[in-house]
PDB file as gemmi writes it, atoms N, CA and C in Angstrom:
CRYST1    1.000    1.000    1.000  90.00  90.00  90.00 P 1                      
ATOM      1  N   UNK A   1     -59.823-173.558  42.137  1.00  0.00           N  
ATOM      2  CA  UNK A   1     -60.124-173.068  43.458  1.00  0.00           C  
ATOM      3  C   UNK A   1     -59.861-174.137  44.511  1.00  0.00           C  
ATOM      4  N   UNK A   2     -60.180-175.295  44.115  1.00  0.00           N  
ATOM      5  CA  UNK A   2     -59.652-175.938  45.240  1.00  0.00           C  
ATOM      6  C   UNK A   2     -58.357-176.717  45.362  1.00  0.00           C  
ATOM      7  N   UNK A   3     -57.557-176.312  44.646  1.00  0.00           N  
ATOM      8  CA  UNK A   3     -56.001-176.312  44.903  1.00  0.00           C  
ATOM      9  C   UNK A   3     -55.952-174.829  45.250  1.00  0.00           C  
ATOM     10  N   UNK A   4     -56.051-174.050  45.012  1.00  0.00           N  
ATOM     11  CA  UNK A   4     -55.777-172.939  46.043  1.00  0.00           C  
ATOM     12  C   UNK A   4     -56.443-173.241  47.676  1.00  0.00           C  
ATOM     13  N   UNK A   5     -57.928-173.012  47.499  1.00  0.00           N  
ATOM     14  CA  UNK A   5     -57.939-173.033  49.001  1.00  0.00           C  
ATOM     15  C   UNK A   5     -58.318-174.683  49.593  1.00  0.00           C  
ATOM     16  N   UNK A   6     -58.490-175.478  49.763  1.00  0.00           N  
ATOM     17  CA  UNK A   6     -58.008-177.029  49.893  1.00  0.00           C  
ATOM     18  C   UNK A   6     -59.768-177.069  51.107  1.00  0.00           C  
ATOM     19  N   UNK A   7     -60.284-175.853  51.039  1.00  0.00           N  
ATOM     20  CA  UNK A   7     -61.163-176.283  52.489  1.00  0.00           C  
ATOM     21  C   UNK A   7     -61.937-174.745  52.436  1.00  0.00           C  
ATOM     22  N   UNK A   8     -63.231-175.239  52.979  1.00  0.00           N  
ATOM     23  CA  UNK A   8     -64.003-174.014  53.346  1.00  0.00           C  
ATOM     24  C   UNK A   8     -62.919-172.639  53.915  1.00  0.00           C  
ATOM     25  N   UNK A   9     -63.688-171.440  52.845  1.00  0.00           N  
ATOM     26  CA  UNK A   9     -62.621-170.362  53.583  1.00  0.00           C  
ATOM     27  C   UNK A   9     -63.014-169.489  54.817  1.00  0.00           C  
ATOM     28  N   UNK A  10     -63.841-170.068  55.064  1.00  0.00           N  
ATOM     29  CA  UNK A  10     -64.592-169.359  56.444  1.00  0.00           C  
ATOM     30  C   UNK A  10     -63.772-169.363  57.883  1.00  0.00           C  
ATOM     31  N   UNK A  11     -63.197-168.570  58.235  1.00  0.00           N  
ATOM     32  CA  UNK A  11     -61.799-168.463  59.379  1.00  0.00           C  
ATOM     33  C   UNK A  11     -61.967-169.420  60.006  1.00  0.00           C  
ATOM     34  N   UNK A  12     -63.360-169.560  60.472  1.00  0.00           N  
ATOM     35  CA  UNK A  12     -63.420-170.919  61.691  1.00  0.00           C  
ATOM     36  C   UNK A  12     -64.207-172.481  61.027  1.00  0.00           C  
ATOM     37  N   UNK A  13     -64.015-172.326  60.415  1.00  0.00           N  
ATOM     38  CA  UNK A  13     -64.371-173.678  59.090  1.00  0.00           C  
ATOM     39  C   UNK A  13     -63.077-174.294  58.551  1.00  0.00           C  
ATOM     40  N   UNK A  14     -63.246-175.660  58.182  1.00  0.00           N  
ATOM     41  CA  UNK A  14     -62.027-176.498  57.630  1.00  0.00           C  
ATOM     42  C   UNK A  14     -63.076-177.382  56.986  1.00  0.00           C  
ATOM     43  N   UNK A  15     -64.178-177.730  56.600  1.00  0.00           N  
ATOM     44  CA  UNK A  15     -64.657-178.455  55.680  1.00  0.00           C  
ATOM     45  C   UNK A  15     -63.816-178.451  54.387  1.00  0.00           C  
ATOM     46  N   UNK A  16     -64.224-179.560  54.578  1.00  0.00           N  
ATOM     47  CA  UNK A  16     -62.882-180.075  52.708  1.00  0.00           C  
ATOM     48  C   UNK A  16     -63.516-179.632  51.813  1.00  0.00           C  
ATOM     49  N   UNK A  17     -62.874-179.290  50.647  1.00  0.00           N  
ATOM     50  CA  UNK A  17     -63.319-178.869  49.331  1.00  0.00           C  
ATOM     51  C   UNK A  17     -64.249-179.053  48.947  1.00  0.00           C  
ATOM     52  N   UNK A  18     -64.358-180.891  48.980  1.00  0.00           N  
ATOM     53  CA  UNK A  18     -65.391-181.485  48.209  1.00  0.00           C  
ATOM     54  C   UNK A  18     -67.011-180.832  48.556  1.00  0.00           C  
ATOM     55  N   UNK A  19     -66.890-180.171  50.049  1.00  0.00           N  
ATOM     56  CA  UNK A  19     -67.646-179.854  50.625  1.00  0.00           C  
ATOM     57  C   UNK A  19     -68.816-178.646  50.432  1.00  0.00           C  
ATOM     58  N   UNK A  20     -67.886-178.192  49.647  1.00  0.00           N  
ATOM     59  CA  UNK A  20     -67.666-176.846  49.405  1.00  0.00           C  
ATOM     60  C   UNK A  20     -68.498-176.189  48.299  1.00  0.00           C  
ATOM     61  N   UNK A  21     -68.708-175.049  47.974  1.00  0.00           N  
ATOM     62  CA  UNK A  21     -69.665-174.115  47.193  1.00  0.00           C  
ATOM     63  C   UNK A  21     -68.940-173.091  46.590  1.00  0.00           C  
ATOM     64  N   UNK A  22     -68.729-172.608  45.100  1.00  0.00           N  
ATOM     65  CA  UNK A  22     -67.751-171.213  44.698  1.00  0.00           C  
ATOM     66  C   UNK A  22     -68.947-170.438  45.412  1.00  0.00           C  
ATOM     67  N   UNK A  23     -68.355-169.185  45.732  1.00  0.00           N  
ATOM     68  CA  UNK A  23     -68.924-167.952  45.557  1.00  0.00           C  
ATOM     69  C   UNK A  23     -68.328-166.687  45.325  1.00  0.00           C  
ATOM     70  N   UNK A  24     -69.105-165.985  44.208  1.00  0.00           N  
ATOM     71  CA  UNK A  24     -68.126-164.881  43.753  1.00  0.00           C  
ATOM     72  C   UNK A  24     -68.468-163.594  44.635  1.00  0.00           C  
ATOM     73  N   UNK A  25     -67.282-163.042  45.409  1.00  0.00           N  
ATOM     74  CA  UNK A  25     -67.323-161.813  46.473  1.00  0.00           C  
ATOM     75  C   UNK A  25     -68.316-160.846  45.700  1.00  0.00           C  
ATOM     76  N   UNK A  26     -67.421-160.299  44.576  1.00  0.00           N  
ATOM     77  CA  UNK A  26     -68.418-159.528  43.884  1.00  0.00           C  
ATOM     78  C   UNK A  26     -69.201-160.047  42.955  1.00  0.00           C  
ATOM     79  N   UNK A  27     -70.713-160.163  43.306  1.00  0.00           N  
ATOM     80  CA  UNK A  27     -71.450-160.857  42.031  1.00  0.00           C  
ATOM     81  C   UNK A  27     -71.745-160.519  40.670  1.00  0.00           C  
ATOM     82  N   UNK A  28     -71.663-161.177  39.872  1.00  0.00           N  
ATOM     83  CA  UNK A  28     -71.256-161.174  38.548  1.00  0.00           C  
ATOM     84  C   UNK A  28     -72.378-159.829  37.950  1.00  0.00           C  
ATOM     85  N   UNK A  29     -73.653-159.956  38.964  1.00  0.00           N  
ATOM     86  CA  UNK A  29     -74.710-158.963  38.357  1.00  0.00           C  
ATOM     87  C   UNK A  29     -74.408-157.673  38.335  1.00  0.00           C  
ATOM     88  N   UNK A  30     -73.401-157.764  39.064  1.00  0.00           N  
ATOM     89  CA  UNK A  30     -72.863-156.301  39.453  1.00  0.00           C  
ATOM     90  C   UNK A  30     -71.250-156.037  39.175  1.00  0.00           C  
ATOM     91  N   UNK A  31     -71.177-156.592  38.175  1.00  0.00           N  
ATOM     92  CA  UNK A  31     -69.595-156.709  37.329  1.00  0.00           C  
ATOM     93  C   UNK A  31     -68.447-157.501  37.290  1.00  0.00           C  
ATOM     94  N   UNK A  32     -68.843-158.623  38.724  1.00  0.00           N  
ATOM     95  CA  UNK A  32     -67.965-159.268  39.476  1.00  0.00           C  
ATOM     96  C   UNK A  32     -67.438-160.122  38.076  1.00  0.00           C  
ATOM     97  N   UNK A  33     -66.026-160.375  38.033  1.00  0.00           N  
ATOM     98  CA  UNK A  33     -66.030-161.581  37.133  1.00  0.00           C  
ATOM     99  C   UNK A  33     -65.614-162.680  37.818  1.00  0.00           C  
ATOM    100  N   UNK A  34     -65.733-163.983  36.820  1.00  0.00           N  
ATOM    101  CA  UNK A  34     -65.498-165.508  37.727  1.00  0.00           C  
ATOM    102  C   UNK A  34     -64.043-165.789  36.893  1.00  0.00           C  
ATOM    103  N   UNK A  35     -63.681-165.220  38.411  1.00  0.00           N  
ATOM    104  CA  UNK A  35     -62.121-165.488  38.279  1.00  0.00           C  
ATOM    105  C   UNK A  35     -61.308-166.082  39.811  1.00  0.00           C  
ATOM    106  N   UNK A  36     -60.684-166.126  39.922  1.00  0.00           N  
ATOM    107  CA  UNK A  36     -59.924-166.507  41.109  1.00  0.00           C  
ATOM    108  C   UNK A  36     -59.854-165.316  41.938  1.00  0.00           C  
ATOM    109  N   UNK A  37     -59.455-164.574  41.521  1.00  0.00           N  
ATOM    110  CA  UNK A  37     -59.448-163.325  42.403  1.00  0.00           C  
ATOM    111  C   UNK A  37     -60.529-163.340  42.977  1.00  0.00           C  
ATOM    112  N   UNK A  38     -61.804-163.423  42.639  1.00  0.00           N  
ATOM    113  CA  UNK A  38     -63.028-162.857  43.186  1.00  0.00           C  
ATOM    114  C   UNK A  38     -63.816-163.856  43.653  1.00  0.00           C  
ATOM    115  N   UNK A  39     -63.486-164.935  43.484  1.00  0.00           N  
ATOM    116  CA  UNK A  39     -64.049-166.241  44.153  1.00  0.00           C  
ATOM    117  C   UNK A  39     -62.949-166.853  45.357  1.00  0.00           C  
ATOM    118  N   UNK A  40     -64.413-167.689  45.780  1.00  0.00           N  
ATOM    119  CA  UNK A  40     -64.012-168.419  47.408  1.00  0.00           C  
ATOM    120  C   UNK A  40     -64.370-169.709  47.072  1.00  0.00           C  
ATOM    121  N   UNK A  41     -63.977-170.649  48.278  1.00  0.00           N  
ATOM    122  CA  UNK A  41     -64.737-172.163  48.448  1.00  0.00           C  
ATOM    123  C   UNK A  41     -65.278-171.300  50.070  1.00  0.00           C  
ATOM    124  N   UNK A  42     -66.968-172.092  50.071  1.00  0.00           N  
ATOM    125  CA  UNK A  42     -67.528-171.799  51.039  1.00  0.00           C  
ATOM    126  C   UNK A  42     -68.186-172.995  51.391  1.00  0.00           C  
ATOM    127  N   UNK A  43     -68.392-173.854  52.436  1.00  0.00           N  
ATOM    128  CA  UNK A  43     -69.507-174.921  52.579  1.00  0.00           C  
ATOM    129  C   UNK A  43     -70.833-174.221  52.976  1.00  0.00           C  
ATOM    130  N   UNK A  44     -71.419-174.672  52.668  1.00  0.00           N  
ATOM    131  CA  UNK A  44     -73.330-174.553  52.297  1.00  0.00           C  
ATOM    132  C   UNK A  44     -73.586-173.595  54.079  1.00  0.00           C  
ATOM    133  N   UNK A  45     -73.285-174.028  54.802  1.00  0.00           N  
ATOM    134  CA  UNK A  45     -73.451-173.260  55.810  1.00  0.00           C  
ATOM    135  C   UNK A  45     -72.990-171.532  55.785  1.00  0.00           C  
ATOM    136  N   UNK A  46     -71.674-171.483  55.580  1.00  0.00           N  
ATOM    137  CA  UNK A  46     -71.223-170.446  55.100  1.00  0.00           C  
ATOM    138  C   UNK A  46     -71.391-169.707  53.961  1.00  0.00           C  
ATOM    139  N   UNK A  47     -71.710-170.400  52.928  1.00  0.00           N  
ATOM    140  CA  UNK A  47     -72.388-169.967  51.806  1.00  0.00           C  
ATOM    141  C   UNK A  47     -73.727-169.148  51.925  1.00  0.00           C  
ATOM    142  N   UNK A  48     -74.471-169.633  53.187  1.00  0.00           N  
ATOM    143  CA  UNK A  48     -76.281-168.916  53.801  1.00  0.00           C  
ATOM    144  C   UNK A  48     -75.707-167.825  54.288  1.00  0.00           C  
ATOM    145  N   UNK A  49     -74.488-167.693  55.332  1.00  0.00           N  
ATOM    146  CA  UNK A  49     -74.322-166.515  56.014  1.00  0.00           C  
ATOM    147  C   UNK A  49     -73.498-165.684  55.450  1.00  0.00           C  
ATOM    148  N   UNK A  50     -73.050-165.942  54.386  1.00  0.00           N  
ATOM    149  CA  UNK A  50     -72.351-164.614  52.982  1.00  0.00           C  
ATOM    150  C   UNK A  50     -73.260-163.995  53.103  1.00  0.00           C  
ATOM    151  N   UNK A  51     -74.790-164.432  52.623  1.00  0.00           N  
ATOM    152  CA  UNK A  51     -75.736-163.716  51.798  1.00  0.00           C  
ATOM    153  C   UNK A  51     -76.762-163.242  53.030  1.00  0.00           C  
ATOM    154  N   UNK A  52     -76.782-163.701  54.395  1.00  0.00           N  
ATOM    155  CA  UNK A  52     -77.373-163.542  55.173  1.00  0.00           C  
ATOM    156  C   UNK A  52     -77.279-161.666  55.690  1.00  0.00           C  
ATOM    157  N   UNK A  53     -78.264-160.865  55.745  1.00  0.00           N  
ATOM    158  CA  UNK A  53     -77.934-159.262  56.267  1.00  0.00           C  
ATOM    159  C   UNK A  53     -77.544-159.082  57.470  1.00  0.00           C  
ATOM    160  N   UNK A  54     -77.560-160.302  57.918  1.00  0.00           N  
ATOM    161  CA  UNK A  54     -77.164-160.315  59.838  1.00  0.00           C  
ATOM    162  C   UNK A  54     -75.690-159.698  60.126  1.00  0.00           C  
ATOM    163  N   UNK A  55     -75.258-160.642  58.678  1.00  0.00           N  
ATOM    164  CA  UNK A  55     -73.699-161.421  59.132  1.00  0.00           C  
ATOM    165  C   UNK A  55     -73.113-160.177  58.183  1.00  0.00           C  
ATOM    166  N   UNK A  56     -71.811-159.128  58.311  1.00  0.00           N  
ATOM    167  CA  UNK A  56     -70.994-158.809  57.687  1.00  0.00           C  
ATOM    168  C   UNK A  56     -69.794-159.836  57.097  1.00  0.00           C  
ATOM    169  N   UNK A  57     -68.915-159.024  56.299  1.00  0.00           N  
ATOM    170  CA  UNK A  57     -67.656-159.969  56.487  1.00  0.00           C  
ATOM    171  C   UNK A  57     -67.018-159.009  55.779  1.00  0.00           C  
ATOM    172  N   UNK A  58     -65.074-159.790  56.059  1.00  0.00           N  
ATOM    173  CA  UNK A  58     -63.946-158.876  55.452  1.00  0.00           C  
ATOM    174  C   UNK A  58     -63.038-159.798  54.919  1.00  0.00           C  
ATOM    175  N   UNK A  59     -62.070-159.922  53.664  1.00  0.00           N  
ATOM    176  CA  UNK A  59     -61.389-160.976  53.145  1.00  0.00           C  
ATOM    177  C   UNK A  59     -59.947-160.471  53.890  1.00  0.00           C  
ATOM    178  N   UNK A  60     -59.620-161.251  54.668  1.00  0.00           N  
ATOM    179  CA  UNK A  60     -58.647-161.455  55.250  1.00  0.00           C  
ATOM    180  C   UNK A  60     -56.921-161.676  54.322  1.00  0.00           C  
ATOM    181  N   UNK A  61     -56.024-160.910  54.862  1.00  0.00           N  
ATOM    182  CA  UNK A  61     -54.601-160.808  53.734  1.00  0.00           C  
ATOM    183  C   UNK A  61     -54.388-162.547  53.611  1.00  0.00           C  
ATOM    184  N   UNK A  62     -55.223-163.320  54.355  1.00  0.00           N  
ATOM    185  CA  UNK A  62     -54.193-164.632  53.452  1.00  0.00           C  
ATOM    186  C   UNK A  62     -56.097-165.541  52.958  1.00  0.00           C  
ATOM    187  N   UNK A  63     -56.603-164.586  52.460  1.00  0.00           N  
ATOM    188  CA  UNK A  63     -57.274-165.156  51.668  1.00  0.00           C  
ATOM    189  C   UNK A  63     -58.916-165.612  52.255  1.00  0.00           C  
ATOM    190  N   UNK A  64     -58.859-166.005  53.847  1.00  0.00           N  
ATOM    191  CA  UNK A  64     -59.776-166.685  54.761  1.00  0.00           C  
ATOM    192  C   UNK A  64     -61.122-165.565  54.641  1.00  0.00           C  
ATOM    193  N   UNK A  65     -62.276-165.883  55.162  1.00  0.00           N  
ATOM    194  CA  UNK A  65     -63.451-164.971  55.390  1.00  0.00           C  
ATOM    195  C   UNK A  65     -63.487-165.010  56.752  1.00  0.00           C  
ATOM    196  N   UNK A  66     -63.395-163.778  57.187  1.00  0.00           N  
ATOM    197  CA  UNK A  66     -63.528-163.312  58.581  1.00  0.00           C  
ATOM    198  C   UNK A  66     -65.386-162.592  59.245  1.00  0.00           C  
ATOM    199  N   UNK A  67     -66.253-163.503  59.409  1.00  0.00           N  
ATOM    200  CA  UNK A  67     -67.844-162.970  59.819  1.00  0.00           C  
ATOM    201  C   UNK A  67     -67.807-162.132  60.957  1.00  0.00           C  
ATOM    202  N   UNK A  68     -68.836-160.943  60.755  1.00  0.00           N  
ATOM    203  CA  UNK A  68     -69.143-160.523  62.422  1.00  0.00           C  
ATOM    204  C   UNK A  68     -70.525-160.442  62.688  1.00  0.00           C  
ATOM    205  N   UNK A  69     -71.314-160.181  63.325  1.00  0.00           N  
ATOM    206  CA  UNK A  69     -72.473-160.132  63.483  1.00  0.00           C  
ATOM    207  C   UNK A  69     -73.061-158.888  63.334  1.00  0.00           C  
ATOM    208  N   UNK A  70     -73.650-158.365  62.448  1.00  0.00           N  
ATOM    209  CA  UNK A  70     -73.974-156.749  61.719  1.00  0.00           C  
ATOM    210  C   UNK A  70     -74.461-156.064  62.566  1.00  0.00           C  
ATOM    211  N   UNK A  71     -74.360-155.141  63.685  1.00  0.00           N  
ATOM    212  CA  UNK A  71     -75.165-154.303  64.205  1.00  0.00           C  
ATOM    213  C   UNK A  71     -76.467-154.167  64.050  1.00  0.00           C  
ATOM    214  N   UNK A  72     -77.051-154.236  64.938  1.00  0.00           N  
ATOM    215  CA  UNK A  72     -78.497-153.781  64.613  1.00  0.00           C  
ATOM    216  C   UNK A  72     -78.610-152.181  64.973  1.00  0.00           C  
ATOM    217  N   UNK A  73     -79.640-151.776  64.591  1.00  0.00           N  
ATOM    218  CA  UNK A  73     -80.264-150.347  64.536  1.00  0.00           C  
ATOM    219  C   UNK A  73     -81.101-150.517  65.142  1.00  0.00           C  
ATOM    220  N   UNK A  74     -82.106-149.801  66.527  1.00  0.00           N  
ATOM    221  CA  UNK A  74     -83.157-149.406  66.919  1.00  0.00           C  
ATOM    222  C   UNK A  74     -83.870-148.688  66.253  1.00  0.00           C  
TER     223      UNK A  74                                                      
END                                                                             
């Protein structure tokens, strides 16, 4: 993974690898396997707002994580 992505994959992130955290898109509890396909490098910041309900996200065609801020409901 980190010869593929060389740096946090968070669109507006460039933290270096070393920096960095796997996380599998789909989690393994729920069939995901740990493979390349389904894993990221994320730094610890980005890694909170994967899992955060605030934050959506979409995997972008060259690989990057694109966040938005989840709608709220009244």
């Amino acid at each position: 993974m980190r010869l593929r992505d060389q740096c946090c994959q968070a669109e507006d992130c460039d933290a270096p690898a070393a920096w960095t955290e796997a996380h599998h898109l789909k989690p393994w509890s729920q069939g995901g396997r740990t493979d390349l396909a389904n894993m990221v490098l994320l730094c610890a910041n980005d890694h909170r707002r994967i899992h955060d309900p605030d934050f959506t996200y979409q995997r972008l065609p060259d690989g990057r994580i694109r966040f938005t801020r989840a709608a709220r409901t009244s």
